[in-house]
MARZAFI-249992 format. One record per residue: residue in one letter; x negated, y negated, z of N, C-alpha, C in turn. Coordinates in steps of 0.05 Angstrom, whole numbers, padded with zeros to 5 digits, always signed. Each point is the difference from the previous one (the first is absolute). Layout:
# residues N
AXYZXYZXYZ ...
# end
This chain:
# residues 256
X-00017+00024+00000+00017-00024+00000-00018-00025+00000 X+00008-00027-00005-00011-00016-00009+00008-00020+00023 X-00019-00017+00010+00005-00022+00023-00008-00021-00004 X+00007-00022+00000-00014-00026-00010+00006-00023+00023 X-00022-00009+00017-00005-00008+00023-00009-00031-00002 X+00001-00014+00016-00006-00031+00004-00026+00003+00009 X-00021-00028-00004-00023+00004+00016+00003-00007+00030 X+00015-00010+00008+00003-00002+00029+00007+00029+00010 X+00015+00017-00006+00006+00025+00009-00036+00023+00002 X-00020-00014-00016-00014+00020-00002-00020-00002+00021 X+00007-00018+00023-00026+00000+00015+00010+00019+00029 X+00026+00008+00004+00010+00019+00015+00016+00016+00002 X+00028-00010-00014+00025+00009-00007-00005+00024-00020 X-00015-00003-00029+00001+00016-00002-00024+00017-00001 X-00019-00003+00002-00024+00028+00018+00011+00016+00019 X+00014-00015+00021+00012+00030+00018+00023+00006-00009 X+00014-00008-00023+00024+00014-00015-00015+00021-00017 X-00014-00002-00021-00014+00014-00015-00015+00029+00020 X-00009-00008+00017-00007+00018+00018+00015+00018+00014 X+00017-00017+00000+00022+00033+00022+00010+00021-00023 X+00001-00017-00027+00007+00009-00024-00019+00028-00005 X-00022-00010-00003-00021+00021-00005+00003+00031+00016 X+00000-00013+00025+00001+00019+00032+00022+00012-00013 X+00019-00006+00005+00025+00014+00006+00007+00018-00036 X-00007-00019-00013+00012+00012-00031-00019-00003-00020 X-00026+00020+00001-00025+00002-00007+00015+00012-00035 X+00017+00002-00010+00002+00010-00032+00024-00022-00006 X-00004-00023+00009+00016-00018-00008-00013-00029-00020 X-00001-00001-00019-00023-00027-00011+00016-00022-00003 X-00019-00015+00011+00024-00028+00003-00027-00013-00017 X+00004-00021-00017-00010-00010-00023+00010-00030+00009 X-00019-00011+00021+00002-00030+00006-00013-00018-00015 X+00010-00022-00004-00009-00028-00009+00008-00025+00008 X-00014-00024+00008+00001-00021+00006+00016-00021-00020 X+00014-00011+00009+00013-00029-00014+00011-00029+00009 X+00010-00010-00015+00012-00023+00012+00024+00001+00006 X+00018-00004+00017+00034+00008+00007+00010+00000-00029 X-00010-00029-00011+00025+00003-00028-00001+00017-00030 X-00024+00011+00015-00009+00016-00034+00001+00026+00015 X+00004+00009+00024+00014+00026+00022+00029-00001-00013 X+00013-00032+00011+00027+00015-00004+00011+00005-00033 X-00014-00013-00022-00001+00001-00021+00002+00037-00014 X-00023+00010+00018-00005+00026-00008+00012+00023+00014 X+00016-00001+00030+00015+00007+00004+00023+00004-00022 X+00021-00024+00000+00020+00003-00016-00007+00009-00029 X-00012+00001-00012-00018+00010-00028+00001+00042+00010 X-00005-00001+00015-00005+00029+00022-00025+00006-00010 X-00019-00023-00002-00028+00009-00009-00018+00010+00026 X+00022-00004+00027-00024+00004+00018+00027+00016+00024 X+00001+00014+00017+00014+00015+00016+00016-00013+00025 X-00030-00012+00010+00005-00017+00029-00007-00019+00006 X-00003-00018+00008-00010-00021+00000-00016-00010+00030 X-00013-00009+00003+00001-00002+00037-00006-00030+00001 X+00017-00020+00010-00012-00032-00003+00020-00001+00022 X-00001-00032+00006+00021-00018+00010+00005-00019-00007 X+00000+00002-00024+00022-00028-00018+00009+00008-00025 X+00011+00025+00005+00018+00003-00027+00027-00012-00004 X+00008-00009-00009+00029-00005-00006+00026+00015+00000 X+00021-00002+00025+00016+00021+00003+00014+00001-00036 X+00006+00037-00004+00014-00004-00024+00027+00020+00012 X+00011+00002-00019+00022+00027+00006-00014+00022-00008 X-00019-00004-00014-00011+00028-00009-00024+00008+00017 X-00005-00014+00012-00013+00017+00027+00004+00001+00025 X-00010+00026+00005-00007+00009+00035-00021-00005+00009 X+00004-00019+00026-00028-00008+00013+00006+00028+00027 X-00027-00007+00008-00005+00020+00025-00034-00020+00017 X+00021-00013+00027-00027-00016+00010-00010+00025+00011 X-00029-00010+00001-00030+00000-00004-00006-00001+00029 X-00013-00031+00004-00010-00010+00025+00001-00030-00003 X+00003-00007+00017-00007-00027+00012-00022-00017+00007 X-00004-00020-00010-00033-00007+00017+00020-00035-00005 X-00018-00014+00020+00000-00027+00009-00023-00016-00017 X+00008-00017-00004-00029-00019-00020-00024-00006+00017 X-00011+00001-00015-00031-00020+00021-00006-00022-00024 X-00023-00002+00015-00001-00029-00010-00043+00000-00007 X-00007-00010-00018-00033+00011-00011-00011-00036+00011 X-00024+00003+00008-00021-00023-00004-00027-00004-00006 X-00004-00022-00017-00036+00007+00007-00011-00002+00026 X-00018+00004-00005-00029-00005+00025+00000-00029+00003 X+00010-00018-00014-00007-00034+00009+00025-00011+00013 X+00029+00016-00008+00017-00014+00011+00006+00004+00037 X+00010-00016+00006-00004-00004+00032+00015+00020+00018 X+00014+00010-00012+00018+00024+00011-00017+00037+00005 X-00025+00000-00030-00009+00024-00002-00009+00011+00028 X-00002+00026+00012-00013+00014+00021+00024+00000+00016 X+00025-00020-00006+00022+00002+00024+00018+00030-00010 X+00006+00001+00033+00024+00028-00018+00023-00008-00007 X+00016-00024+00009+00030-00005-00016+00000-00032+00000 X+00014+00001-00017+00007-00032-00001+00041+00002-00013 X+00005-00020+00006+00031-00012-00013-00004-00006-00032 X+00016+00010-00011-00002-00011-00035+00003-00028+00000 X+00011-00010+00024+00001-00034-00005-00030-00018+00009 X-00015+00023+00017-00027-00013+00007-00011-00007-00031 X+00003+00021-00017-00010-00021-00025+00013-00022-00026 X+00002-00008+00023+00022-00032-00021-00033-00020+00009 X+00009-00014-00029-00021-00014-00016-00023+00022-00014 X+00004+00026+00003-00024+00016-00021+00007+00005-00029 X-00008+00012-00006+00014+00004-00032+00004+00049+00001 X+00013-00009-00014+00008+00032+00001-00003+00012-00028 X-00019+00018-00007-00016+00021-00014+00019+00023-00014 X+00009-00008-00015+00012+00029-00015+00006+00000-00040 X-00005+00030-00005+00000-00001-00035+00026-00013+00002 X+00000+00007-00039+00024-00015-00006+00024+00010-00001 X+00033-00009+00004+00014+00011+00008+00011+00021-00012 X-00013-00007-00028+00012+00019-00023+00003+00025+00002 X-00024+00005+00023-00015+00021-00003+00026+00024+00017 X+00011-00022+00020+00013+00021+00029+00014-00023-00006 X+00022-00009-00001+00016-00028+00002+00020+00012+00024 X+00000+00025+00017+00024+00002+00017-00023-00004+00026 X-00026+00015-00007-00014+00003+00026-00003-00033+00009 X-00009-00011-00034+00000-00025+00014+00015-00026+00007 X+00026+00010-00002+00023-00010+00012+00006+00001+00027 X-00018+00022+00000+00009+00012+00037-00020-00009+00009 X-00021-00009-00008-00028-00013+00017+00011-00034+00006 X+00006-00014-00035+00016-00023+00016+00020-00010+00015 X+00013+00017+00005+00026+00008+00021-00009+00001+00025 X-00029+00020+00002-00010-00001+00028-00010-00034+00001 X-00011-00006-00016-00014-00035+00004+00027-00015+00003 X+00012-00003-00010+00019-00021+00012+00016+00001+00015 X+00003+00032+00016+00008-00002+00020-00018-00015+00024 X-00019+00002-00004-00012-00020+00025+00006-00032-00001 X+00017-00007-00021+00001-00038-00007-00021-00011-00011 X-00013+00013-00002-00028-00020-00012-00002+00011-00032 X-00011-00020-00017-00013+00000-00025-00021+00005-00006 X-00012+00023-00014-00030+00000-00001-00002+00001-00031 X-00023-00010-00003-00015-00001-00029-00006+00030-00006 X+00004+00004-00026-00007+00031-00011-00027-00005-00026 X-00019+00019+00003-00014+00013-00017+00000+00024-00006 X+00001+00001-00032+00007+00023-00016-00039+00015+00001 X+00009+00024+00008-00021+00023+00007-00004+00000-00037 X-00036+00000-00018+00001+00006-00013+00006+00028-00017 X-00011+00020+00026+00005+00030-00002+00022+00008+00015 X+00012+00009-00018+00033+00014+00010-00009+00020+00018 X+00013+00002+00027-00001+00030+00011-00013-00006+00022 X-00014-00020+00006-00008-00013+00020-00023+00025+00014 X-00017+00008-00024-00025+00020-00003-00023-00003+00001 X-00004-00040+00002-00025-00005-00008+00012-00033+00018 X+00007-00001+00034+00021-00017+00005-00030-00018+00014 X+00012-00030-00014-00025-00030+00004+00017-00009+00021 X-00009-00008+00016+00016-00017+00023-00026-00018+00011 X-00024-00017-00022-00020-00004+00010+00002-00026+00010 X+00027-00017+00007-00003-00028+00007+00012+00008+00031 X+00003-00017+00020+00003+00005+00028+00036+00000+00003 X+00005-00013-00018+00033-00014-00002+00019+00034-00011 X-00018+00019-00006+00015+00008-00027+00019+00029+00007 X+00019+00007-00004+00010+00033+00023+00011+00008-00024 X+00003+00033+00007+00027+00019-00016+00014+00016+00023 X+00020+00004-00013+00020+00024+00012-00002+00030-00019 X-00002+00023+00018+00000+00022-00013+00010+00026+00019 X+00011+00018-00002+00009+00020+00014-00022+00005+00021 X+00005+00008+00020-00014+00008+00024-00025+00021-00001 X+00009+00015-00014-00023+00034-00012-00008-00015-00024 X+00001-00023-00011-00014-00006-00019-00025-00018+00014 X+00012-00021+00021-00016-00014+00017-00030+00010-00001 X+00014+00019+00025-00025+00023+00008-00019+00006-00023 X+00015+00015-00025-00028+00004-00014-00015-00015-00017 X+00004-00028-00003-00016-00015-00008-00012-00020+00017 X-00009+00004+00028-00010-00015+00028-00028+00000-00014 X-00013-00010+00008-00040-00006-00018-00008-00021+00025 X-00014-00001-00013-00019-00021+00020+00008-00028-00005 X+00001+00000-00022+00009-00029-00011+00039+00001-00001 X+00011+00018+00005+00036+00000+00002+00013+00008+00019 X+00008-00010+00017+00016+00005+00017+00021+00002+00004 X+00013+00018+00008+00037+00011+00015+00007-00015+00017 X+00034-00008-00009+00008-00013+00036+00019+00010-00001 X+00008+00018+00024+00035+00005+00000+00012-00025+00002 X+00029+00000-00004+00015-00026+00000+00023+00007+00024 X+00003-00028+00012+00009+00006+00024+00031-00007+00005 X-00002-00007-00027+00027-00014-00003+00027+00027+00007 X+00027-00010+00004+00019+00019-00002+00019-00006-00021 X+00012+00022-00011+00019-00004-00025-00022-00003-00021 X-00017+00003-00010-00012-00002-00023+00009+00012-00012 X+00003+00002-00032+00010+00030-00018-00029+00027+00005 X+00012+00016-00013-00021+00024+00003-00001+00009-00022 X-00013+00012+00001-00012+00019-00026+00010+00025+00008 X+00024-00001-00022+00013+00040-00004-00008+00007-00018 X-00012+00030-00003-00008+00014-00012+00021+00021+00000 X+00005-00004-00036+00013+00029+00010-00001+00024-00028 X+00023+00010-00004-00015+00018-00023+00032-00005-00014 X-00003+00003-00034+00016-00016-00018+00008+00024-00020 X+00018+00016-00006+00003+00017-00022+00035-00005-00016 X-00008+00009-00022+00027-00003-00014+00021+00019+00013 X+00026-00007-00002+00017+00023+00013+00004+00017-00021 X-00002-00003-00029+00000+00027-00010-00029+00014-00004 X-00015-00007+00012-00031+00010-00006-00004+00020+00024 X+00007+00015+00017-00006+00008+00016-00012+00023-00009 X-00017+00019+00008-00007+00028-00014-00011+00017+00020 X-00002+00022+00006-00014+00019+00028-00022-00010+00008 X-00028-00015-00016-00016-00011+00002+00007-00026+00021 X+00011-00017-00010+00007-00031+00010+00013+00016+00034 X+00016+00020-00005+00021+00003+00025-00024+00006+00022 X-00021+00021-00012-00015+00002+00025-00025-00022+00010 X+00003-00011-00022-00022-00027+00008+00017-00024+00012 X+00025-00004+00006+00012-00014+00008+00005+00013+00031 X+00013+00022+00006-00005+00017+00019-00019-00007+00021 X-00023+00005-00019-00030-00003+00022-00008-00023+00004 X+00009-00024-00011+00000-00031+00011+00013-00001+00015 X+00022+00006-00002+00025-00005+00020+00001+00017+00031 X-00022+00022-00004-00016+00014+00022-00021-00016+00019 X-00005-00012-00018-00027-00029+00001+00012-00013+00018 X+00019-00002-00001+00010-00025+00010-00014-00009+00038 X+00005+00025+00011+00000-00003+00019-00038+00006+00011 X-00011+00000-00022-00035+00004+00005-00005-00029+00005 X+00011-00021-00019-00011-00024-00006-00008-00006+00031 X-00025-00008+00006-00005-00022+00021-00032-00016-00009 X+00011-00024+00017-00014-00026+00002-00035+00005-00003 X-00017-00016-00021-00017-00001+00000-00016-00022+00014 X-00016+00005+00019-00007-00022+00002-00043+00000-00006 X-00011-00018-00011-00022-00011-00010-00017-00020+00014 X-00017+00002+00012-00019-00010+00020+00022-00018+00022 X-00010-00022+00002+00015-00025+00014+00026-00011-00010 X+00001-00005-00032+00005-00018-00003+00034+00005-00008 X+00005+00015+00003+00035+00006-00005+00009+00001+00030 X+00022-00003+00006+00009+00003+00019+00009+00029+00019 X-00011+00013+00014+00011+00028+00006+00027+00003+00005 X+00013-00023+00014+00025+00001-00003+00014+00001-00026 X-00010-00007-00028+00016+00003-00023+00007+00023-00015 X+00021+00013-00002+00004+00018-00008+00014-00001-00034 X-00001+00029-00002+00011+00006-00036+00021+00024+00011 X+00020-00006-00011+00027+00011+00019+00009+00011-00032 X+00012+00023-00004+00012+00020-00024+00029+00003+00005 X+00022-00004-00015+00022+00000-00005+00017+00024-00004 X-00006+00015+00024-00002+00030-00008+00038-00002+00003 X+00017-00002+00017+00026+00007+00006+00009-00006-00019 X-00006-00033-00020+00024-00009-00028-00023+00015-00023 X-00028+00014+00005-00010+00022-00024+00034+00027+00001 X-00004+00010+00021+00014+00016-00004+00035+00000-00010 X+00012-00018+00004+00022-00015-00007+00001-00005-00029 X-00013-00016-00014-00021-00002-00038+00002+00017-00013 X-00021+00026+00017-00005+00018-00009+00019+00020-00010 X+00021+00006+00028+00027+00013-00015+00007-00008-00025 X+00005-00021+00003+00017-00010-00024-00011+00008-00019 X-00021-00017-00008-00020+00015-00024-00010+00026-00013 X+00007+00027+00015-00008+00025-00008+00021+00012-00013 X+00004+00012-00028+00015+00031+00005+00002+00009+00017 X+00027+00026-00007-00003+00024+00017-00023+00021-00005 X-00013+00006-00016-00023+00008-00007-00022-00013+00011 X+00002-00017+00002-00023-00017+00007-00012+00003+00031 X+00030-00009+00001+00003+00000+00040-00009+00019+00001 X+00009+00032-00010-00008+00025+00022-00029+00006-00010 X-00009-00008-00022-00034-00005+00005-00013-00014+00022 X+00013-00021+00003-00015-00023+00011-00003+00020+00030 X+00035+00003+00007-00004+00011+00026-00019+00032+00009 X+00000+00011-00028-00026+00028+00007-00018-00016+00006 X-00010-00020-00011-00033-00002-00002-00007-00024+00027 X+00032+00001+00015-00006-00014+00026-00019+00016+00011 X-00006+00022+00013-00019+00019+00002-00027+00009-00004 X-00007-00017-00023-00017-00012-00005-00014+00024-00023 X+00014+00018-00011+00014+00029-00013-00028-00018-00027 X-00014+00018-00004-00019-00009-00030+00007+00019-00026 X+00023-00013-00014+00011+00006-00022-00017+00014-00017 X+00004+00023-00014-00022+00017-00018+00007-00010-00026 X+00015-00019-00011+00011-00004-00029+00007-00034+00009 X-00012-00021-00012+00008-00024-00007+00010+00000-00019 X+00019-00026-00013-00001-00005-00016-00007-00032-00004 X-00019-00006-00008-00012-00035+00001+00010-00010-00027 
# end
């Protein structure tokens, strides 16, 4: 089966998805690839790709979501700005900086939901457009300058010169992750790889990375409305796959 994933999902979400995958359903090939939400959801409905795993697809009628996990934003700095080495700050502590992100073209929902988190604090900040999309190669070299990025993404781009801040704020939006398939696309493949996410659910816990995230911040999984989704979304065929391979049962015959 075929999976086509966001780059924010690949720094945690999905390595220990892919992994339980392996463990549990070692003759199963899942055929992942990276994209941008709108050329994901593009290839979804095309059925060029199976599943999708992001958090900004666009609800349709023609798909079944099944959440994922949860993570809280953080917030990135250089080494010059006056905040770096602290472990949290308020998203409103940085009014008067300028705020760091590609262009919207790229994610126009993620980054709807990033300026949603900024103006909920009341304040106006200046924006610079990131030359490299993906925020893979991320400049924050003036003292004034911040981004926002999922929590497990924080963490793995911390350096010497970039720093993590949990955000201390309450009500911020979050980052849902969840998993995206057509309702007529379902197939014994998708049922048991949906299955063993939805197994996932309850593994997910909090990473935390030297100092600089907060230990109190957690990444919380949507496991009770996964299972609620999930009904909906399966055959009867489907379902009583899904439910053998609760068991964790290693199928002798895929079909990918």
């Amino acid at each position: 089966m075929s999976l086509g994933y966001v780059l924010s999902a690949a720094y945690e979400a999905l390595p220990r998805l892919l992994a339980t995958v392996r463990e549990r359903h070692p003759h199963l090939t899942v055929d992942a690839h990276e994209g941008w939400s709108p050329d994901l959801d593009a290839a979804l409905t095309a059925g060029d790709v199976d599943i999708v795993l992001s958090h900004a697809l666009p609800d349709r009628p023609s798909y079944n979501r099944q959440p994922l996990r949860r993570e809280p934003l953080a917030a990135l700095v250089g080494a010059d700005n006056p905040f770096a080495g602290r472990t949290s700050v308020r998203l409103s502590d940085f009014a008067g900086q300028t705020f760091h992100f590609y262009a919207p073209r790229y994610a126009p929902t993620h980054h709807a939901l990033l300026t949603r988190a900024l103006e909920q604090t009341g304040h106006t900040f200046a924006y610079a457009e990131d030359p490299v999309p993906g925020l893979r190669h991320v400049r924050l070299d003036t003292p004034d300058s911040f981004t926002l990025v999922p929590a497990s993404m924080a963490a793995s781009l911390a350096s010497a010169r970039i720093f993590p801040l949990a955000l201390a704020d309450s009500g911020l939006p979050s980052i849902d992750f969840e998993l995206v398939w057509r309702r007529d696309g379902t197939t014994p493949s998708t049922a048991i790889f949906l299955s063993t996410a939805e197994n996932l659910g309850g593994q997910n816990h909090p990473r935390t990375i030297g100092t600089n995230l907060n230990p109190g911040t957690r990444t919380d999984t949507l496991h009770a409305e996964s299972s609620r989704r999930k009904a909906d979304g399966l055959p009867p065929k489907a379902k009583r796959l899904a439910e053998r391979v609760d068991g964790h049962a290693t199928p002798t015959t895929v079909v990918t």
